[in-house]
DSSP file (Angstrom, degrees, kcal/mol; ACC not computed):
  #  RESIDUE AA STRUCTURE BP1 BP2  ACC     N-H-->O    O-->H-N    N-H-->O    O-->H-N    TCO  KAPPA ALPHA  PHI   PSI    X-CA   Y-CA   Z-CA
    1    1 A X              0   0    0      0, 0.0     5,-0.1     0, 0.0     2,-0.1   0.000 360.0 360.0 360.0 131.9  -67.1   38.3  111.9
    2    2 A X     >  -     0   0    0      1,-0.2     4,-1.0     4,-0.1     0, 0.0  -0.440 360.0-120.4 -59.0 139.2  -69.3   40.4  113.6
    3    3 A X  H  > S+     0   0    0      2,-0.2     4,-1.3     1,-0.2    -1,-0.2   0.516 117.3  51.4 -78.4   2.5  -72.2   38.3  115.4
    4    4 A X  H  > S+     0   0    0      2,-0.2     4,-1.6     3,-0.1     5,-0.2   0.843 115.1  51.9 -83.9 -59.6  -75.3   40.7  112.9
    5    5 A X  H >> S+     0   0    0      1,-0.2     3,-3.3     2,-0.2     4,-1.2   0.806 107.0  41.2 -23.1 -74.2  -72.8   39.4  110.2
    6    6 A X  H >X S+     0   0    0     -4,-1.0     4,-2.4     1,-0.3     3,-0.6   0.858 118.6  53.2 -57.3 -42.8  -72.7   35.6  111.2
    7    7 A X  H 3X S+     0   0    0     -4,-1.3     6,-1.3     1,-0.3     4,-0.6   0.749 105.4  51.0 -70.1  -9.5  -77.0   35.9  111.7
    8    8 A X  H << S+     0   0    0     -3,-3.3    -1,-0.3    -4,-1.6    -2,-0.2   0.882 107.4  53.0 -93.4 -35.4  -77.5   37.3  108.5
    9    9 A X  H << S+     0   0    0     -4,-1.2    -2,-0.2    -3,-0.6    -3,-0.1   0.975 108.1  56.0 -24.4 -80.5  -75.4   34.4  106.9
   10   10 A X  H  < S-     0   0    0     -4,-2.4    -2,-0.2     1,-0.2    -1,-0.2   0.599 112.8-112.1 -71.3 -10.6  -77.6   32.0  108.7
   11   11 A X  S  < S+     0   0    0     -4,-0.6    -1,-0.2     2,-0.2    -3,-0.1   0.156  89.5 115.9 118.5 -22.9  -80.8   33.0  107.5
   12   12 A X  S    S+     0   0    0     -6,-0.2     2,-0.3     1,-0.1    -4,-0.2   0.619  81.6  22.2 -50.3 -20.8  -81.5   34.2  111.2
   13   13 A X  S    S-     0   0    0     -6,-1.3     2,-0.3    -5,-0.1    -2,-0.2  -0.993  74.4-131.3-162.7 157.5  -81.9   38.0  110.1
   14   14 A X        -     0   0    0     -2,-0.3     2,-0.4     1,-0.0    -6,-0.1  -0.630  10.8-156.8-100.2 160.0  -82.7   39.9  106.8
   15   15 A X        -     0   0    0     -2,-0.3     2,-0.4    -7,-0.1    -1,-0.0  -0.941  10.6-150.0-120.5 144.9  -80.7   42.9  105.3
   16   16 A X        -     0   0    0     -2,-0.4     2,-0.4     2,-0.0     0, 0.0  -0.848  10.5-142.2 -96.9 154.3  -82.5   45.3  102.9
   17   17 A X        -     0   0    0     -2,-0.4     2,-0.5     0, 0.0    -2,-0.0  -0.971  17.4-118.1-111.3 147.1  -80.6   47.0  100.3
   18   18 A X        -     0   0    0     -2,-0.4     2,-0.3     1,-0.1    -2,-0.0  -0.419  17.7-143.5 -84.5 152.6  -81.2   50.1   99.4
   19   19 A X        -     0   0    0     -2,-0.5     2,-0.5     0, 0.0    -1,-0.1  -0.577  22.1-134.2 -95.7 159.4  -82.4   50.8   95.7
   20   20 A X        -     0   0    0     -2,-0.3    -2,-0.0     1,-0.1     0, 0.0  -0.969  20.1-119.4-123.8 131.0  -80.8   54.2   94.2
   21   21 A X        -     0   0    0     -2,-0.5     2,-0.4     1,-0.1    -1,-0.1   0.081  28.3-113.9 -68.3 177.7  -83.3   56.5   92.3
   22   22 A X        -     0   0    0      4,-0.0     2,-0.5     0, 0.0    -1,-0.1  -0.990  21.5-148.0-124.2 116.3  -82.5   57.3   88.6
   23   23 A X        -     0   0    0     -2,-0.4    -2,-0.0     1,-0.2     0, 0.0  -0.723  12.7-134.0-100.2 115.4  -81.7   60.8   87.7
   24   24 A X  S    S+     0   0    0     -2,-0.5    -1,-0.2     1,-0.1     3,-0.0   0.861  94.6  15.1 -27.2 -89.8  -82.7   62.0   84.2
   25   25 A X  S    S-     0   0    0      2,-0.1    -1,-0.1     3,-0.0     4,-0.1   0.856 100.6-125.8 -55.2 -43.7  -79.4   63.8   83.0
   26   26 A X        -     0   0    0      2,-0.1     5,-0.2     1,-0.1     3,-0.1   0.199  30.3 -86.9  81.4 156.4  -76.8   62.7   85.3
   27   27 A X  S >> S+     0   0    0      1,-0.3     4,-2.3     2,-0.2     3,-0.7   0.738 121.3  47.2 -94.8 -17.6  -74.7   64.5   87.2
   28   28 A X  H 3> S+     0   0    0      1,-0.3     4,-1.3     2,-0.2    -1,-0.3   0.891 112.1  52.6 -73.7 -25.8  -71.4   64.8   83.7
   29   29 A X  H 34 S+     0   0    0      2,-0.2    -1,-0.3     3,-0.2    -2,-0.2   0.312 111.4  41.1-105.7  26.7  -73.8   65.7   81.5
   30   30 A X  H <> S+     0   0    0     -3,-0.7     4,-2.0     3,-0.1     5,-0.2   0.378 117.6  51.1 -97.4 -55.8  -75.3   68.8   83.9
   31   31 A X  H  < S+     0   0    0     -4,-2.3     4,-0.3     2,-0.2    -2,-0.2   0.756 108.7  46.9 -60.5 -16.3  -71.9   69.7   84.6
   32   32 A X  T >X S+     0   0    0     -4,-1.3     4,-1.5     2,-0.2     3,-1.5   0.830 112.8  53.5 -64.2 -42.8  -71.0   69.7   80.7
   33   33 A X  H 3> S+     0   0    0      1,-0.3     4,-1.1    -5,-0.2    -2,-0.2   0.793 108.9  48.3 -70.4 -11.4  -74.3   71.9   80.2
   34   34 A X  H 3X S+     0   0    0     -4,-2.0     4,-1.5     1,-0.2    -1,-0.3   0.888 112.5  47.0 -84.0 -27.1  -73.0   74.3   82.8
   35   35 A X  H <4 S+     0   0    0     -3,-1.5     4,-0.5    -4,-0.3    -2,-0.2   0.640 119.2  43.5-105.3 -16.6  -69.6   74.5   81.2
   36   36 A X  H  X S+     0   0    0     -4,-1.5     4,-1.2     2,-0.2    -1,-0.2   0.796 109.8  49.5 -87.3 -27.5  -71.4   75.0   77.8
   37   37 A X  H  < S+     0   0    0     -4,-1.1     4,-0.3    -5,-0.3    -2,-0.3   0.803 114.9  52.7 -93.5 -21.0  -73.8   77.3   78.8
   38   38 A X  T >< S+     0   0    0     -4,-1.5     3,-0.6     2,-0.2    -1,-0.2   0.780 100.5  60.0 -63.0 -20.2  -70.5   79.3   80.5
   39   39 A X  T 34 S+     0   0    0     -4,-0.5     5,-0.2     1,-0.2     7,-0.2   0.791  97.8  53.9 -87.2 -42.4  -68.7   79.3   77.8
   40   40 A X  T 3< S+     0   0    0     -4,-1.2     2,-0.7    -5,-0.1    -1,-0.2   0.436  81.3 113.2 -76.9  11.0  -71.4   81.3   75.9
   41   41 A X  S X  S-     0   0    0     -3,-0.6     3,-2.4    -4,-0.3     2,-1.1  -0.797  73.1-133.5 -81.6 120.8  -71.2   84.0   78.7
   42   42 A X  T 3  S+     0   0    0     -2,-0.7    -1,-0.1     1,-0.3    -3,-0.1   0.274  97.8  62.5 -49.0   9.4  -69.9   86.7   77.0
   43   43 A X  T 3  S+     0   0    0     -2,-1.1     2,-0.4    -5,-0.2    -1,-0.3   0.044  84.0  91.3-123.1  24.8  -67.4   87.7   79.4
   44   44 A X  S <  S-     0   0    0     -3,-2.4     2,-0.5    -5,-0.2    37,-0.2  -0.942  75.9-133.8-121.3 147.5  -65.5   84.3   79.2
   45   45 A X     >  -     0   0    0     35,-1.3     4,-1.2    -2,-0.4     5,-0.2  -0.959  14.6-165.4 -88.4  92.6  -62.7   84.4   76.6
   46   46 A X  H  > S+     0   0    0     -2,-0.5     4,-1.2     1,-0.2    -1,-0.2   0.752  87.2  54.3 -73.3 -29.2  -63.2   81.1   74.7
   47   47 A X  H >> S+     0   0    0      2,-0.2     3,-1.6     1,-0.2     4,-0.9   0.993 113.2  38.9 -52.2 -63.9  -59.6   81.5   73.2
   48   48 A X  H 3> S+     0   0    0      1,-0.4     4,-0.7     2,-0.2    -2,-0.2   0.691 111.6  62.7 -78.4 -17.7  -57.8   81.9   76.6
   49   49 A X  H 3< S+     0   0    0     -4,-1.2    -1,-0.4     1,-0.2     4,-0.4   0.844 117.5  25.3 -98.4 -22.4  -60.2   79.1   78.1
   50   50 A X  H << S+     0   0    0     -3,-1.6    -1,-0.2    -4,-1.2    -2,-0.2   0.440 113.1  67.0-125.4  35.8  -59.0   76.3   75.7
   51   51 A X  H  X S+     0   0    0     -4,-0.9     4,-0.8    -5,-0.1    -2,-0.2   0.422 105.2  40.0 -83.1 -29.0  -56.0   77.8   75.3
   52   52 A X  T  < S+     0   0    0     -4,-0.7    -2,-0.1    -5,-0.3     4,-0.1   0.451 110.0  63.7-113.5  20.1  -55.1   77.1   79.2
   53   53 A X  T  > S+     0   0    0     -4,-0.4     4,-1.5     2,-0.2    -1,-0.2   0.743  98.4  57.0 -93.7 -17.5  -56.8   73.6   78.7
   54   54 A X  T  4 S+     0   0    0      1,-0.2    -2,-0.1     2,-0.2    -3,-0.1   0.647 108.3  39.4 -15.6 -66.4  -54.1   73.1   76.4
   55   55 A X  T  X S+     0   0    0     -4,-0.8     4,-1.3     2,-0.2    -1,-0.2   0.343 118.3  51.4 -81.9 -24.2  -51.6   73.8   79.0
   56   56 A X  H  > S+     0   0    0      2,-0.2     4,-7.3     3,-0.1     5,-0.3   0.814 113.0  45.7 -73.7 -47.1  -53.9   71.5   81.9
   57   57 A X  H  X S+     0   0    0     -4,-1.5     4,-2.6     1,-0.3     5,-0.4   0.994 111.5  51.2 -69.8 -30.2  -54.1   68.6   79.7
   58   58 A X  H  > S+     0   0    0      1,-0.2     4,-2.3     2,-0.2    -1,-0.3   0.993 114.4  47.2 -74.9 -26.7  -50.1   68.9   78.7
   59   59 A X  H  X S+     0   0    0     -4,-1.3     4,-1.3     2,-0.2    -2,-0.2   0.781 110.7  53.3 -57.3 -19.3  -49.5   68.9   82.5
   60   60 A X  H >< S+     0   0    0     -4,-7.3     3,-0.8     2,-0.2    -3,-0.2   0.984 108.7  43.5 -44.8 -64.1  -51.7   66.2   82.9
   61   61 A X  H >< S+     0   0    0     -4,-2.6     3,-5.0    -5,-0.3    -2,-0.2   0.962 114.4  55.7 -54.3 -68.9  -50.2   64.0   80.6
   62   62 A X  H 3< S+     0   0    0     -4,-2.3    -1,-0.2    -5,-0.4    -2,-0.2   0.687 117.4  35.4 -19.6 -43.8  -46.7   65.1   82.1
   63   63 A X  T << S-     0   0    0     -4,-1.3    -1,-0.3    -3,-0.8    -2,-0.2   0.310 109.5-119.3-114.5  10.3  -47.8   64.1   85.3
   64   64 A X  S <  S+     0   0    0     -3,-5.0     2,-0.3     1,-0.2    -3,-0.2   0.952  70.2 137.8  57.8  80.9  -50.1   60.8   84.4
   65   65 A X        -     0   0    0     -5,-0.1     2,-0.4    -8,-0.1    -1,-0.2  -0.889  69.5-109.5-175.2 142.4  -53.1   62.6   86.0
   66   66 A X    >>  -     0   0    0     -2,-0.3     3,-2.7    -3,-0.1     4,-0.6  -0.797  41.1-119.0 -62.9 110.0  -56.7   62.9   85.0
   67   67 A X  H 3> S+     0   0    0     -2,-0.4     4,-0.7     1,-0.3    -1,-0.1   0.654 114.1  60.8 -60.1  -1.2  -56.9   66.9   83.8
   68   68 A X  H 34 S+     0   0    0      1,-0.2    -1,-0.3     2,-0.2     4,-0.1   0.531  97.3  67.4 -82.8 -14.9  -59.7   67.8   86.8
   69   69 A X  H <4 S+     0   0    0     -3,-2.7    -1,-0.2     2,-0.2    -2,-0.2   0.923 104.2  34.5 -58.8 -44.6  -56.7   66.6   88.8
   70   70 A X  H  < S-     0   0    0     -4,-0.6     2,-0.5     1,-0.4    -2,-0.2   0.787 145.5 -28.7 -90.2 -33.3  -54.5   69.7   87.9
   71   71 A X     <  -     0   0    0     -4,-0.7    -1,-0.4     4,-0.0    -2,-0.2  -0.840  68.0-110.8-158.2 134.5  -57.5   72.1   87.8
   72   72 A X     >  -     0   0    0     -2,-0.5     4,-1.9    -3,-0.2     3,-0.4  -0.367  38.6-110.2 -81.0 174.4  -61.6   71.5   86.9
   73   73 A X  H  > S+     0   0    0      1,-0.3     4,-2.4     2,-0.2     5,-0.2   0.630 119.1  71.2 -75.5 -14.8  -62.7   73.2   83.5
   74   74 A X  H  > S+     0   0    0      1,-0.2     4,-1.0     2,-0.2    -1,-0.3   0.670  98.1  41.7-100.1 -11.1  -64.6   75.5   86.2
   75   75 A X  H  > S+     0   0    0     -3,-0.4     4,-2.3     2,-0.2    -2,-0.2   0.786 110.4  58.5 -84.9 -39.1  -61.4   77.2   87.5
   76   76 A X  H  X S+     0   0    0     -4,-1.9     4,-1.5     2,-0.2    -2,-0.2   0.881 111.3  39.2 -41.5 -45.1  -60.3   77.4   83.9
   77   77 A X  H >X S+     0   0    0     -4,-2.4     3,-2.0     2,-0.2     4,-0.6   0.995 116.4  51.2 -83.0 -67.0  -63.7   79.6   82.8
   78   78 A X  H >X S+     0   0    0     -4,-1.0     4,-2.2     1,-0.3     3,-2.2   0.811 111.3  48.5 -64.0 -45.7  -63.4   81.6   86.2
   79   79 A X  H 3X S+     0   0    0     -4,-2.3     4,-0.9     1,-0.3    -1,-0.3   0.828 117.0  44.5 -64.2 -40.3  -59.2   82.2   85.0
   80   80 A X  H << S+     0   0    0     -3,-2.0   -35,-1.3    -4,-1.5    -1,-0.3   0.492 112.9  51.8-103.1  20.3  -60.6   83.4   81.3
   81   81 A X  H << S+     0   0    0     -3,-2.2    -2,-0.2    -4,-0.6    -3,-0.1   0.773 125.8  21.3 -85.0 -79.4  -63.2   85.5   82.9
   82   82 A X  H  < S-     0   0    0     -4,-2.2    -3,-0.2    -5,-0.1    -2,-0.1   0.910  83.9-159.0 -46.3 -58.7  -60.8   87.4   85.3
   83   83 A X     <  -     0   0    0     -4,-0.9     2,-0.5    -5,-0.4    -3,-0.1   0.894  17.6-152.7  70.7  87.5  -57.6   86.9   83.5
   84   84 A X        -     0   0    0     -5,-0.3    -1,-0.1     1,-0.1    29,-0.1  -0.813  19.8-163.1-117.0 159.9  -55.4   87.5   86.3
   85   85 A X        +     0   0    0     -2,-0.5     2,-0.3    -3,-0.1    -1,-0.1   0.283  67.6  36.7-117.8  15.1  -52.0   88.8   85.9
   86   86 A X  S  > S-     0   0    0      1,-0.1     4,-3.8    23,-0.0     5,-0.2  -0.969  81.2-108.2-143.1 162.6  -50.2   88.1   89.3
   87   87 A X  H  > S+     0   0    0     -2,-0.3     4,-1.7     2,-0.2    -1,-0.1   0.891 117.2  56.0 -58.3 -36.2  -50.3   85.2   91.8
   88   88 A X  H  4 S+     0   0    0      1,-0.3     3,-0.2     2,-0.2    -1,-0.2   0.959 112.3  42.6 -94.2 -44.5  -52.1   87.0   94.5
   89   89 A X  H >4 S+     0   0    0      1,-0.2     3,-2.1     2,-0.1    -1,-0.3   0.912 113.8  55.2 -48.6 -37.8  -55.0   87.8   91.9
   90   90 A X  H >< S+     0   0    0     -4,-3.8     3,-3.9     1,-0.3    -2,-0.2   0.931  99.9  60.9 -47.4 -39.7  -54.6   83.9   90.6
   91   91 A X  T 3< S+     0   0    0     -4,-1.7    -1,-0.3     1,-0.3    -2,-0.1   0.563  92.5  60.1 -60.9  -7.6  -55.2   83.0   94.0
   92   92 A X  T <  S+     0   0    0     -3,-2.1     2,-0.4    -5,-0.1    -1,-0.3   0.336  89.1 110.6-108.6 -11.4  -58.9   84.8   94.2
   93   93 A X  S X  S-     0   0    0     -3,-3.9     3,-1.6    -4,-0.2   -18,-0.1  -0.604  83.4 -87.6 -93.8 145.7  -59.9   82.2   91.2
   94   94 A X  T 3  S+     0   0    0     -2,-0.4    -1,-0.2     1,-0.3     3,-0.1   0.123 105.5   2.9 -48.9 121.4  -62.2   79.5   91.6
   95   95 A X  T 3  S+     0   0    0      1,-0.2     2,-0.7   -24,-0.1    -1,-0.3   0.879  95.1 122.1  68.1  19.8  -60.8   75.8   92.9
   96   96 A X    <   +     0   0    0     -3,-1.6    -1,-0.2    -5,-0.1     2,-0.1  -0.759  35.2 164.4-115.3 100.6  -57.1   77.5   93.2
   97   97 A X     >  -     0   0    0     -2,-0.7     4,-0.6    -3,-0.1     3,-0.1  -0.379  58.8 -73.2 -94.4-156.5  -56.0   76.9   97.1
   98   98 A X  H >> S+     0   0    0      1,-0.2     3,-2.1     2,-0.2     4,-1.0   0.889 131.8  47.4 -48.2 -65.8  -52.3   77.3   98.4
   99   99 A X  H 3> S+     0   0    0      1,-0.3     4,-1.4     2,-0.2     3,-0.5   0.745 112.2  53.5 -78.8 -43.0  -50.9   73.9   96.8
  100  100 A X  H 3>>S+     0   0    0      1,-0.3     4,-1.0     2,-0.2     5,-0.7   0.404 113.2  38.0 -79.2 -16.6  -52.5   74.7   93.4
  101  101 A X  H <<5S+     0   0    0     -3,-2.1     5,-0.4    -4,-0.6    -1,-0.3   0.742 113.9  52.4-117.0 -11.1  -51.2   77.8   92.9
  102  102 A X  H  <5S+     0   0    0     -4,-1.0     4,-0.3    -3,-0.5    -2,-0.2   0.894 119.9  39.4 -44.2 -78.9  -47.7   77.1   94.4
  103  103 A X  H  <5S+     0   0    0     -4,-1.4    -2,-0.2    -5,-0.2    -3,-0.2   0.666 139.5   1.9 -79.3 -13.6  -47.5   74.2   92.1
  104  104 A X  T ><5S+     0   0    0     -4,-1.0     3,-2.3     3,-0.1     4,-0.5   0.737  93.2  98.6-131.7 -35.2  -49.3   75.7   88.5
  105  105 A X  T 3><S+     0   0    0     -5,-0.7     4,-2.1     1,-0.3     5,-0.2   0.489  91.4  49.6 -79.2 -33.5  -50.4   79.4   89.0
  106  106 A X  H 3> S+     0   0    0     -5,-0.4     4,-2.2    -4,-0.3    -1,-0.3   0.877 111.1  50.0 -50.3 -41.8  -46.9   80.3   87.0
  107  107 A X  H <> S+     0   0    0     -3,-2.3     4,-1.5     2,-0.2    -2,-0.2   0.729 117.8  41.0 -65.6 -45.2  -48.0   77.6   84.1
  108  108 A X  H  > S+     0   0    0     -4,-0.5     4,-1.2     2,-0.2    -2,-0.2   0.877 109.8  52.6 -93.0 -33.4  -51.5   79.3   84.0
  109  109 A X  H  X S+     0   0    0     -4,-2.1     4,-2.2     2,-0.3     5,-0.3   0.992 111.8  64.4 -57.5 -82.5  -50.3   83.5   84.3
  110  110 A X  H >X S+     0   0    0     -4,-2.2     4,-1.3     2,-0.2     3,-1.2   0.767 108.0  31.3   8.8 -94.2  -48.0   82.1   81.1
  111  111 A X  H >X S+     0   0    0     -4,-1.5     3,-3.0     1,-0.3     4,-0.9   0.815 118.6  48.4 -71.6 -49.2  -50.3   81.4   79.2
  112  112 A X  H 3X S+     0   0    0     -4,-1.2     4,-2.6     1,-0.3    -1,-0.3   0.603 119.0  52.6 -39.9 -49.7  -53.0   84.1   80.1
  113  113 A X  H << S+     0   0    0     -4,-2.2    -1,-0.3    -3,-1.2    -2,-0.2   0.677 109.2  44.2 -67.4 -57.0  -49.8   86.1   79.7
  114  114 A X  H XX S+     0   0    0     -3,-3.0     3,-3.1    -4,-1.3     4,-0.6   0.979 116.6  51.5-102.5 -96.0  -48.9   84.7   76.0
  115  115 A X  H 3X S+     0   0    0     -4,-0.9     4,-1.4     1,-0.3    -2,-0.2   0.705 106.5  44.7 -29.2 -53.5  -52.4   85.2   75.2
  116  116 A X  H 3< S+     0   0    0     -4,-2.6    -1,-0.3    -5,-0.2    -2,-0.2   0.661 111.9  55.6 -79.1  -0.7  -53.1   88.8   76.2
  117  117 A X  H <4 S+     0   0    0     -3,-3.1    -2,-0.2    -5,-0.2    -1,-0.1   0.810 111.9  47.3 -79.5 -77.6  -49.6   89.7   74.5
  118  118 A X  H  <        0   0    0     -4,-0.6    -2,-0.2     1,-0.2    -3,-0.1   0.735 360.0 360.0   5.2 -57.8  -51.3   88.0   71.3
  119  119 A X     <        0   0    0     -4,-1.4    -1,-0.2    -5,-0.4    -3,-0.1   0.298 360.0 360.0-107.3 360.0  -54.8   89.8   71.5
């Protein structure tokens, strides 16, 4: 044990803790109200955006994974804004690096794919 440890043990020196302020909304429910208030921008396709949450959450499940694992809901609204129809465009969308797009960008162009055939 480090010798600050052992004095603080023995009564020989104090520790403070720090107290942590309290934030009205908190930081899920400001990140739902951005995703809410995105979803009403008229240039987001609300079909195609929980149409490829559809497709996150059954690769989630697949993969025993939290769905913000496979992709946040904010790469989803950037994917049914753009709607992109190759990897190289996918690759230009929000929260999609190298591994992500390697490993889903085919699973998301699908559906985007399946949708705009659809519409």
């Amino acid at each position: 044990m480090p010798p600050a440890g052992r004095a603080v043990l023995k009564g020989q020196a104090k520790i403070e803790l720090r107290q942590e302020a309290v934030t009205a909304p908190g930081k899920k429910a400001a990140r739902k109200a951005a995703a809410a208030a995105a979803l009403g921008d008229r240039d987001t396709d609300q079909a195609l955006f929980r149409a490829l949450r559809v497709r996150r959450s059954a690769l989630a499940k697949a993969q025993a994974v939290p769905a913000y694992v496979i992709l946040p809901d904010r790469s989803l609204l950037d994917m049914a804004r753009r709607k992109p129809s190759t990897l190289d465009e996918m690759a230009g969308v929000h929260g999609v690096g190298d591994v992500k797009l390697k490993r889903y960008g085919d699973e998301f162009l699908e559906v985007i794919r399946q949708h705009a055939a659809a519409g």
